[in-house]
C-alpha positions as CSV (number, residue, x, y, z in Angstrom):
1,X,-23.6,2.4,-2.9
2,X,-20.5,4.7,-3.0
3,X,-23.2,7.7,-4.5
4,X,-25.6,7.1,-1.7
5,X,-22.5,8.0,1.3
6,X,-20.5,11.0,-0.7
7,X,-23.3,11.8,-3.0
8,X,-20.7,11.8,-5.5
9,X,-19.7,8.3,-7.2
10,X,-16.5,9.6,-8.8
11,X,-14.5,10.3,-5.2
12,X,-14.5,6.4,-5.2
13,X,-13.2,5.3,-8.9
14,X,-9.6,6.0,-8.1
15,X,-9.2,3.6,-5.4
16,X,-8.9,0.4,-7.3
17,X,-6.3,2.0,-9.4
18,X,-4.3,3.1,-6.1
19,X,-4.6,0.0,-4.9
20,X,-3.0,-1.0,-8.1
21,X,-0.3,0.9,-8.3
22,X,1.1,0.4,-5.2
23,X,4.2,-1.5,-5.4
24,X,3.9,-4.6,-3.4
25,X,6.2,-7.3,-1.5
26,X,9.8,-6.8,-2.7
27,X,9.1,-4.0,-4.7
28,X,8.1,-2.0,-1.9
29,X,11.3,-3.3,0.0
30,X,13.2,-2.2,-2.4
31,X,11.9,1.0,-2.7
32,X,12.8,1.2,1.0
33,X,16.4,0.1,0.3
34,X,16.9,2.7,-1.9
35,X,15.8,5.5,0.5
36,X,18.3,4.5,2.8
37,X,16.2,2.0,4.9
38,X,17.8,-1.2,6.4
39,X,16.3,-4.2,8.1
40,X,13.3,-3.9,5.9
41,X,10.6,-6.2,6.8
42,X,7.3,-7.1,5.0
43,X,4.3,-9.0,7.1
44,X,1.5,-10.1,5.5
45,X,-2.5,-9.9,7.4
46,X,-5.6,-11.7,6.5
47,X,-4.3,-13.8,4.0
48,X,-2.2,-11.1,1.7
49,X,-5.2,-8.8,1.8
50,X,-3.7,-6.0,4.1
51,X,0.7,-5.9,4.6
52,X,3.0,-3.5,7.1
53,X,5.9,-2.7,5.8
54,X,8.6,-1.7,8.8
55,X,12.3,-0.3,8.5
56,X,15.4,1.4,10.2
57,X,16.8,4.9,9.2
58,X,19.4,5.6,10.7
């Protein structure tokens, strides 16, 4: 399916594994921590499919 839109299938294979490696739920919130972000919040859509992630810098 992915050949038939780009003509090309490999743009496509790296997205599961960037899904992947994106740190999710408290991971992510404390990767925002440590960048100086405060009042992290994490709100889960559709069942955990999709998440925003919102914070504060001051």
């Amino acid at each position: 399916m992915e050949k038939k839109i780009s003509g090309d299938d490999s743009a496509y294979k790296y997205l599961p594994d960037s899904v992947n490696a994106f740190p999710y739920g408290n991971s992510f919130l404390n990767i925002l921590s440590g960048c100086g972000f405060k009042q992290n919040k994490l709100k889960s859509l559709t069942f955990g499919i999709a998440s925003i992630y919102t914070g504060k810098k001051s």
